[in-house]
MARBA-3410 file (N, C-alpha, C, O; in Angstrom, 1 decimal):
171
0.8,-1.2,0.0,0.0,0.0,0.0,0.9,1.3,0.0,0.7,2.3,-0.7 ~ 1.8,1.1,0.8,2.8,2.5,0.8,3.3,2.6,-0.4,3.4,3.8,-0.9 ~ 4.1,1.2,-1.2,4.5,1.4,-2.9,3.4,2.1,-3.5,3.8,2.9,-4.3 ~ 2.0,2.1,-3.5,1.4,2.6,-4.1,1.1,3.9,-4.3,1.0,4.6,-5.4 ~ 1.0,4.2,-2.7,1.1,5.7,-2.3,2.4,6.5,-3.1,2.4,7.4,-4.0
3.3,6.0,-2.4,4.6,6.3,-3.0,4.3,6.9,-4.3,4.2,8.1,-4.6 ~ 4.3,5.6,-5.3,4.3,5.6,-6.8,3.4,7.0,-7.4,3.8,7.9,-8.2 ~ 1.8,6.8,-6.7,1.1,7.8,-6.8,1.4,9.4,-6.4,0.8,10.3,-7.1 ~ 2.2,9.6,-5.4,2.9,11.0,-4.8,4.1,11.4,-5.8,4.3,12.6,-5.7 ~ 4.9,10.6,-6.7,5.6,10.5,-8.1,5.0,10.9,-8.8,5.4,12.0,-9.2
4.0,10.6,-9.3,3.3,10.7,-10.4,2.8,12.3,-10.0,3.0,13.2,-10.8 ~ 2.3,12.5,-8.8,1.6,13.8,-9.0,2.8,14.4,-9.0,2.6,15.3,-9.9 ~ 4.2,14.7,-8.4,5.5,15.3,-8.5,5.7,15.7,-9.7,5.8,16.9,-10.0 ~ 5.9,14.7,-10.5,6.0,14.4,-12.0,4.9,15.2,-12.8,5.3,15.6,-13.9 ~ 3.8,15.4,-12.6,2.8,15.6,-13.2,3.2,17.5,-12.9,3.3,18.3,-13.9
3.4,17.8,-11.9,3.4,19.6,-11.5,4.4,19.7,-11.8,4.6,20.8,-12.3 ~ 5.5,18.7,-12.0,7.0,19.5,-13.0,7.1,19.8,-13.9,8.0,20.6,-14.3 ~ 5.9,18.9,-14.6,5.9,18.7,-16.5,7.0,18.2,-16.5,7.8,18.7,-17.4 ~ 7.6,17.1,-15.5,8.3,15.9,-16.1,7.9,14.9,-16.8,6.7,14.8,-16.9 ~ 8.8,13.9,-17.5,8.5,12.7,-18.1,9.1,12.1,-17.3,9.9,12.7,-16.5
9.0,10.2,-17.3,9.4,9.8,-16.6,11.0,9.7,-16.6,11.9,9.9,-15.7 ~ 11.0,9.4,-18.2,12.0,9.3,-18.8,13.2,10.6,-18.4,14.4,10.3,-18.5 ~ 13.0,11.7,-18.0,13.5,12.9,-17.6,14.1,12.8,-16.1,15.1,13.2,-15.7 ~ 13.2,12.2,-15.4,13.1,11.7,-13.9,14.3,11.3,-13.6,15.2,11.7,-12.8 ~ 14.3,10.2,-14.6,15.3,9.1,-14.2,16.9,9.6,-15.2,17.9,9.0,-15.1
16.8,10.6,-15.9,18.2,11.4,-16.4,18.3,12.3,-15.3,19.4,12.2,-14.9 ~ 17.8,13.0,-14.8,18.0,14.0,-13.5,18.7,12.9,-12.2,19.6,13.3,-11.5 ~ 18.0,11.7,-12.1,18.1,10.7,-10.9,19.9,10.4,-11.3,20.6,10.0,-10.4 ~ 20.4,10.5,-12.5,21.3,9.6,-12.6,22.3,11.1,-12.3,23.4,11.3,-11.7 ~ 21.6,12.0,-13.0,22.8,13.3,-13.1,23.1,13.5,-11.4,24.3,13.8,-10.9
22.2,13.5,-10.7,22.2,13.8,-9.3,23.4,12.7,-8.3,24.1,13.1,-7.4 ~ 23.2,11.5,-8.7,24.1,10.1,-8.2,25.1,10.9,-9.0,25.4,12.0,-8.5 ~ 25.7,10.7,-10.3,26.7,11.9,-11.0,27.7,12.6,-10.3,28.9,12.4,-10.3 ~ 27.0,13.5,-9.6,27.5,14.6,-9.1,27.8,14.4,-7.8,28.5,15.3,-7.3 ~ 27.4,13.5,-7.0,27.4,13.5,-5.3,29.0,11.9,-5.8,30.1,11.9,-5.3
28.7,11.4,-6.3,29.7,10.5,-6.6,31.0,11.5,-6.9,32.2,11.1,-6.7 ~ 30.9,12.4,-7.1,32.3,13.5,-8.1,32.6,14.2,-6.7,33.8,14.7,-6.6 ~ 31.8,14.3,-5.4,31.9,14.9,-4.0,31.4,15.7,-3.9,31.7,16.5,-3.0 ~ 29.9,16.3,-5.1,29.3,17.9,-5.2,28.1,17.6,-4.6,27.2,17.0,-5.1 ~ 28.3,18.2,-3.2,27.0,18.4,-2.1,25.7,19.1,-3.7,25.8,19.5,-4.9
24.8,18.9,-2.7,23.5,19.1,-3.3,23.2,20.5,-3.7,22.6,20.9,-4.7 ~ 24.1,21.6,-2.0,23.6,23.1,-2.4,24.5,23.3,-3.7,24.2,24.5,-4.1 ~ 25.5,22.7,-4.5,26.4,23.2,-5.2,25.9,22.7,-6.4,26.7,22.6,-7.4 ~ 24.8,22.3,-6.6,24.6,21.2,-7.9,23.6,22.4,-8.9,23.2,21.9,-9.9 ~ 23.3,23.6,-8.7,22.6,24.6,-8.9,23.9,25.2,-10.1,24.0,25.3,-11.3
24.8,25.8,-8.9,26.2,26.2,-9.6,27.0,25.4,-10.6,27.3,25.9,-11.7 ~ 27.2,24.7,-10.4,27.7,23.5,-11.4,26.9,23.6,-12.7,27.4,23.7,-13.8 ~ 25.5,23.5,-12.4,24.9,23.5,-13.7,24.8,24.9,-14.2,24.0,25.0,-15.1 ~ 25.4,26.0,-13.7,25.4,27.1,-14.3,26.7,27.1,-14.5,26.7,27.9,-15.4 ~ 27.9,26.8,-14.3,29.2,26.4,-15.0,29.0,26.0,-16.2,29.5,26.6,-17.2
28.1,24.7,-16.1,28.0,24.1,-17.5,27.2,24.7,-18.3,27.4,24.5,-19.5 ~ 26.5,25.3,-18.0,25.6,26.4,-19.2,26.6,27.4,-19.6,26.8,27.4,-20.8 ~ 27.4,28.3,-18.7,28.2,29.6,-19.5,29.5,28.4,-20.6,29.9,28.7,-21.7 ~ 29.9,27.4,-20.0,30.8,27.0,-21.1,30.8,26.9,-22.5,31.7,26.4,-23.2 ~ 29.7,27.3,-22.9,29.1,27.4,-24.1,29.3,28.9,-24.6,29.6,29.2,-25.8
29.1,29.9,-23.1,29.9,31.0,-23.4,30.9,31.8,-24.1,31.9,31.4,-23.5 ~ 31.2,32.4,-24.8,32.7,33.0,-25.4,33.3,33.4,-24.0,34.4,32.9,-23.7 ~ 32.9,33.9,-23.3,33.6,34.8,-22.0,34.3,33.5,-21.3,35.5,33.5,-20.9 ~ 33.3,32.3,-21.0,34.2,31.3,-20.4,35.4,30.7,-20.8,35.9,30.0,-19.9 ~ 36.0,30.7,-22.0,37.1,30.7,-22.8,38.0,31.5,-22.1,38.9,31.2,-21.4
37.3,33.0,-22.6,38.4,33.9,-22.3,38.9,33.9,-20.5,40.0,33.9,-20.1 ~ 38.0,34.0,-19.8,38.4,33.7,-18.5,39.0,32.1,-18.1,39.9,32.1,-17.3 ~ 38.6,31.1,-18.6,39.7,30.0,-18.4,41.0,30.1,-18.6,41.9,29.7,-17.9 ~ 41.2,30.7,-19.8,42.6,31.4,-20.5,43.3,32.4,-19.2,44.3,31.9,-18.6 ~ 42.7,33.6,-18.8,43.1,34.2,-18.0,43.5,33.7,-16.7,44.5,34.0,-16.1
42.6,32.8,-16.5,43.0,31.8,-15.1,44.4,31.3,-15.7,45.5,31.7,-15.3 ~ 44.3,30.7,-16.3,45.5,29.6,-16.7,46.6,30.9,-16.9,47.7,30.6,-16.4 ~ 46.7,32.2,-17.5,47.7,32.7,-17.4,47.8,33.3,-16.3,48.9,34.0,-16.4 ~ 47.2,33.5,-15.1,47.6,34.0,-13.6,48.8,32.7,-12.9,49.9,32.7,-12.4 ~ 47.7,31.9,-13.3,48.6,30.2,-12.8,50.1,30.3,-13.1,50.8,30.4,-12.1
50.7,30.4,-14.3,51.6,30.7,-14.9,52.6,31.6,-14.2,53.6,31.3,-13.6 ~ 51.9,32.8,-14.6,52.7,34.2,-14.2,53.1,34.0,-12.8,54.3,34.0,-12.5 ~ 52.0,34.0,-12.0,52.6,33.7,-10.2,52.7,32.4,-9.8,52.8,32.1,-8.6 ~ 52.8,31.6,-10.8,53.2,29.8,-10.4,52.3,29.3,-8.9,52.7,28.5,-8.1 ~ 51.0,29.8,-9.1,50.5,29.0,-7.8,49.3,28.9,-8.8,49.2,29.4,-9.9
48.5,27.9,-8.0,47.5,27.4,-8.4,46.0,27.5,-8.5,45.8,28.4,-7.7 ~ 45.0,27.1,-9.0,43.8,27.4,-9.1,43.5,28.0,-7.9,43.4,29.2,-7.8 ~ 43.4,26.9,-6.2,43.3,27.6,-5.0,43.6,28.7,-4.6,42.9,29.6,-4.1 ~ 45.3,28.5,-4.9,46.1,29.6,-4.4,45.4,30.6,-5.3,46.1,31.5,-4.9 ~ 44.8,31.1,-6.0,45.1,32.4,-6.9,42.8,32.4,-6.4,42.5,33.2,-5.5
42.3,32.1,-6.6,41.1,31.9,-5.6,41.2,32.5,-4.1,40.5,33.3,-3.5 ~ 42.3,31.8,-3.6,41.9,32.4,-1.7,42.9,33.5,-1.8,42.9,34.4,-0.9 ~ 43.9,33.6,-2.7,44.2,35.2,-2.8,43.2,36.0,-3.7,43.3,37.1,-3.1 ~ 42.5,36.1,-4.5,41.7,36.7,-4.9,40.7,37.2,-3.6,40.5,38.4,-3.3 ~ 40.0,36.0,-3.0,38.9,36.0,-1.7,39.8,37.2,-1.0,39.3,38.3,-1.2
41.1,37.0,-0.3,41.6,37.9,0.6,41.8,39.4,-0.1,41.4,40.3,0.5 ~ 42.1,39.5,-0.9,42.1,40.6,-1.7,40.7,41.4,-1.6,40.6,42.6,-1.5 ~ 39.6,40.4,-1.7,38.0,40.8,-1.6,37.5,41.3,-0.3,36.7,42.2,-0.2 ~ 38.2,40.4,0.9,37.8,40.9,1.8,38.7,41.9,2.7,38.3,42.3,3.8 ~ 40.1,42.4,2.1,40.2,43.7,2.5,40.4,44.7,1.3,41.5,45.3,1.2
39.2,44.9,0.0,38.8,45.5,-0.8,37.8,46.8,0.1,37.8,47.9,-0.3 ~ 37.1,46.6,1.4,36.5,47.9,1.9,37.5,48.5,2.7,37.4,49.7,2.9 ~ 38.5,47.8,3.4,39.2,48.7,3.9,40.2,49.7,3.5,40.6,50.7,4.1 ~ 40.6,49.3,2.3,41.4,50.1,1.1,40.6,51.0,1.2,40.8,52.1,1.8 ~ 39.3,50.6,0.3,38.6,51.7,-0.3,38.5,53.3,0.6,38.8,54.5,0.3
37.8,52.7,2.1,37.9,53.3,3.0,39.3,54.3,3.2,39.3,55.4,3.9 ~ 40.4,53.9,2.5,41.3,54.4,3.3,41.9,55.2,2.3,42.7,56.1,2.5 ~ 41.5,54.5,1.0,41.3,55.9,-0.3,40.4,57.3,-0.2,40.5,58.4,-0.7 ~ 39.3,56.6,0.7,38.0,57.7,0.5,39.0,59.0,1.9,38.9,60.2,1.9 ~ 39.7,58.2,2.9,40.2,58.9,4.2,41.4,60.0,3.0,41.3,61.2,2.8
42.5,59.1,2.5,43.3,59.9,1.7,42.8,61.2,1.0,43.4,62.3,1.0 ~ 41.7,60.8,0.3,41.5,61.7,-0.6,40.9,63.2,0.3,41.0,64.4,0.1 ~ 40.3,62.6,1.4,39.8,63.7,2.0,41.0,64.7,3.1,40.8,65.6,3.8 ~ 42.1,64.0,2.8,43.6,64.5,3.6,44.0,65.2,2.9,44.7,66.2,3.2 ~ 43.6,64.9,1.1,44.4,65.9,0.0,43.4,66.8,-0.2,43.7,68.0,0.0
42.2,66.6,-0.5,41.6,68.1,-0.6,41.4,68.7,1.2,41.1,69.9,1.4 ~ 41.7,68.0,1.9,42.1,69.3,3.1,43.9,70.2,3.0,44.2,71.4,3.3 ~ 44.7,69.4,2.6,45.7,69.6,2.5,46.1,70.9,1.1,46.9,71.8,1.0 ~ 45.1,70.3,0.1,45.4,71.2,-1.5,44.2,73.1,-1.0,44.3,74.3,-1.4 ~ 43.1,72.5,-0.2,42.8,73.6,0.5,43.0,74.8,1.2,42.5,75.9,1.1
44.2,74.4,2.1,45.1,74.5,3.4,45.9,75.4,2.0,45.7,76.7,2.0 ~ 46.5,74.7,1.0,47.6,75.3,0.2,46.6,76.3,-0.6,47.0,77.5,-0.5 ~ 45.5,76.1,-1.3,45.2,77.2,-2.1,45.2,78.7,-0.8,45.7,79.8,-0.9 ~ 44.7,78.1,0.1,44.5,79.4,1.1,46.0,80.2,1.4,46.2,81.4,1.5 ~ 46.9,79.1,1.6,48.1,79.9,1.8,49.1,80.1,0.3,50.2,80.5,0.2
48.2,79.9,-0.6,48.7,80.9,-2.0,48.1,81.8,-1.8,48.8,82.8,-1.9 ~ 46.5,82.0,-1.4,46.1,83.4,-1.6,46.6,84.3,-0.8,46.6,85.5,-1.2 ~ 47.2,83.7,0.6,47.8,84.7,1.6,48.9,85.4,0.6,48.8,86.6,0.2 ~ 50.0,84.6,0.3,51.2,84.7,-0.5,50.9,85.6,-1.3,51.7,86.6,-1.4 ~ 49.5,85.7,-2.3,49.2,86.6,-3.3,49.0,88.4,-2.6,49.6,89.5,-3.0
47.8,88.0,-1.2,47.5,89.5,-0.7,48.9,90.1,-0.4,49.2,91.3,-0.3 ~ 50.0,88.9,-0.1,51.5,89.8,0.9,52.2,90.0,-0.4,53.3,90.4,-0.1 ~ 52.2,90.0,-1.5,52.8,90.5,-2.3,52.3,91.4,-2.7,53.0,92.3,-3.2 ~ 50.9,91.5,-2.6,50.3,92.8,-3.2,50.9,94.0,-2.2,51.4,95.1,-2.4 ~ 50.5,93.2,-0.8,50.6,94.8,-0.1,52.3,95.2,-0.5,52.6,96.3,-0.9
53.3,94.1,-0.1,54.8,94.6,-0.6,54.9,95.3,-1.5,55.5,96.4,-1.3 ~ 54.3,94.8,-3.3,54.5,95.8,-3.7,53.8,97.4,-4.0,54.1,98.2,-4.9 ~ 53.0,97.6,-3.1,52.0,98.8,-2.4,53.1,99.5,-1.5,53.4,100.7,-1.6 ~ 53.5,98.7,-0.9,54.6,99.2,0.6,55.9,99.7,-0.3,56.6,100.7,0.0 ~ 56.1,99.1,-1.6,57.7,99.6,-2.2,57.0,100.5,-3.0,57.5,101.6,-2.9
56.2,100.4,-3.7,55.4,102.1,-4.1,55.6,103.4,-3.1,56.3,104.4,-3.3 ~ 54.8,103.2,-2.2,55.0,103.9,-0.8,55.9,104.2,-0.7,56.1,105.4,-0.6 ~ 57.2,103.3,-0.6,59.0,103.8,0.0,59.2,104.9,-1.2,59.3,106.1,-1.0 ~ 59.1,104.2,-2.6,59.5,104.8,-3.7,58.9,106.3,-3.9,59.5,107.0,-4.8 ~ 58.0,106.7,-3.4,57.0,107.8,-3.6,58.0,108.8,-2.2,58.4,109.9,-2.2
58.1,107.9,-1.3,58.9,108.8,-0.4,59.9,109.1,-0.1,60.2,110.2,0.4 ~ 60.7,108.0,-0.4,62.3,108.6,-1.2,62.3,109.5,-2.1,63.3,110.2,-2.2 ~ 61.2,109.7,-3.1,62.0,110.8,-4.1,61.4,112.3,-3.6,61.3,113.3,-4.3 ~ 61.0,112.2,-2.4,59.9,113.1,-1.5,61.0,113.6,-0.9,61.2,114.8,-0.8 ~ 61.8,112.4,-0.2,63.3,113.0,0.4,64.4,113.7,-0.1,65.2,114.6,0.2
64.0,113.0,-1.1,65.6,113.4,-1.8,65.4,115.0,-2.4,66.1,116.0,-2.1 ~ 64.1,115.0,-3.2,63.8,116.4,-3.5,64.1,117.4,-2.0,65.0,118.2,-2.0 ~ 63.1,117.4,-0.7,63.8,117.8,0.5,65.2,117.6,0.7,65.7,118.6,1.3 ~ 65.8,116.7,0.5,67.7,117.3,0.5,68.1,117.9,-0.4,68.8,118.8,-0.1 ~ 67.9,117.7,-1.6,68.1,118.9,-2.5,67.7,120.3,-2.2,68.5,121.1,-2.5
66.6,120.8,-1.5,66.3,122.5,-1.6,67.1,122.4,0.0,67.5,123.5,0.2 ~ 67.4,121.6,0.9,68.5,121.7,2.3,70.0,122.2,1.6,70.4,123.3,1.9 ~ 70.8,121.0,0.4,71.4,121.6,0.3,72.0,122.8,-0.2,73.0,123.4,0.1 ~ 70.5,123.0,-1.3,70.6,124.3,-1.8,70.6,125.5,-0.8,71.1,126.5,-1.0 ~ 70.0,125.2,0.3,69.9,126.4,1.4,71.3,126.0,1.9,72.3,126.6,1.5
71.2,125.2,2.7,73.1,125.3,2.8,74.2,125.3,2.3,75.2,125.2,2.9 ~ 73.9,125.5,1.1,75.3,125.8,0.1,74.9,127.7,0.1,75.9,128.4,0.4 ~ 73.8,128.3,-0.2,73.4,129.4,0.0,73.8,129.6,1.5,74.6,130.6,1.6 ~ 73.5,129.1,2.6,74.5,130.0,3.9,75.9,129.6,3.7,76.6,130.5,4.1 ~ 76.4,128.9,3.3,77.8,128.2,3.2,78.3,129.6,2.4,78.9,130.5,3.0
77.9,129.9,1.3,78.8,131.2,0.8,78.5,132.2,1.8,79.4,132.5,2.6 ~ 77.5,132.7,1.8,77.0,133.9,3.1,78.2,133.8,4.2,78.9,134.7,4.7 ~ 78.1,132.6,4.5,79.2,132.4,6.0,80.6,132.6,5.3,81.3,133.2,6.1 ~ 81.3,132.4,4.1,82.5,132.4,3.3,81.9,134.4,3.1,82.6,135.4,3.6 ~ 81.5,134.5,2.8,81.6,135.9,2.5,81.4,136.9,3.8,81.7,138.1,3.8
81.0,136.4,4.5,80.8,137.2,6.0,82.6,137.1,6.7,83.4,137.8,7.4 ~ 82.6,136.1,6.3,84.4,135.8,6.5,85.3,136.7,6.1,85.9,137.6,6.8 ~ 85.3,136.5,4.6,86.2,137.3,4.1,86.0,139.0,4.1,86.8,139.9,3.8 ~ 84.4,139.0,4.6,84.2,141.2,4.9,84.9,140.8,6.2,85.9,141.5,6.4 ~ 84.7,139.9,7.1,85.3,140.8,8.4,87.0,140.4,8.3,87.7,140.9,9.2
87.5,139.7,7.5,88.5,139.7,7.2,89.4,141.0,6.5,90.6,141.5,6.7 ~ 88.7,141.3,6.0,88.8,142.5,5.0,88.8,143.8,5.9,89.7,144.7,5.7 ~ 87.3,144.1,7.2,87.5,144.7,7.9,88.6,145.2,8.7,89.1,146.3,8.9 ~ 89.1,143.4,9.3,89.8,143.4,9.9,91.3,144.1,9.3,92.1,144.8,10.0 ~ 91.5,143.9,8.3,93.2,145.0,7.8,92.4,146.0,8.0,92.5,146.4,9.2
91.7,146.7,7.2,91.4,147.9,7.4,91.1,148.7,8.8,90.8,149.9,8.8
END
């Protein structure tokens, strides 16, 4: 009675899959297949999506690539997988520490534009301040010129005041 049951709970299985029987029992064998090869059950989903992209162009080109990693750094399928994985799982901390960098250089290229602009205002006022000198040195110099000219005018006066009382003096 239970074979029957059984047989009948098949049939309705079969019936909601839009299997044939004939299909049943290609799935029954692909499944022994794969657990014989050591591929647990949750992995038999992936596998048959392996075997579908093989048909792929891309899976070419990435087998190729694999096999020339293998080559180049002489380690193997694993090895170049669980370094890949580690590479993956400190891929946020990098990033992070790109995103930290980048915000050190625009504080840092900020920091610098501000102290170009300082550099820009101290040059302006210097050359404001050497205008200034320049405007007042020739302010000076004109005032030492009308000084000397007045003291070269008493310098004779005092030479001639000399020479009358000199002159007085014989007489």
């Amino acid at each position: 009675m239970n074979e029957v049951e059984s047989l009948r709970s098949l049939a309705v299985e079969l019936y909601k899959s839009k299997l044939t029987v004939d299909e049943a029992r290609q799935g029954h064998s692909i499944i022994k297949a794969f657990l014989k090869l050591g591929i647990s059950p949750e992995q038999h989903f992936a596998l048959i999506k392996v075997c579908q992209e093989v048909n792929d162009s891309g899976f070419t080109e990435a087998a190729l690539k694999l096999s020339q990693i293998e080559t180049k750094t002489g380690m193997g399928y694993h090895q170049v997988i669980s370094g890949f994985e580690k590479a993956l799982t400190q891929l946020p901390g990098l990033e992070e520490k790109v995103i930290d960098a980048k915000a050190q250089l625009k504080a840092i290229s900020d920091a610098l534009l501000k102290q170009k602009q300082e550099l820009v205002d101290q040059e302006e006022y210097l050359k404001k301040y050497q205008n200034e000198v320049k405007v007042k040195k020739a302010q000076l110099e004109k005032e030492l010129l009308s000084k000397m000219k007045q003291l070269e005018v008493e310098k004779k006066e005092v030479e001639e005041v000399v020479a009358l009382k000199a002159e007085l003096t014989q007489k």
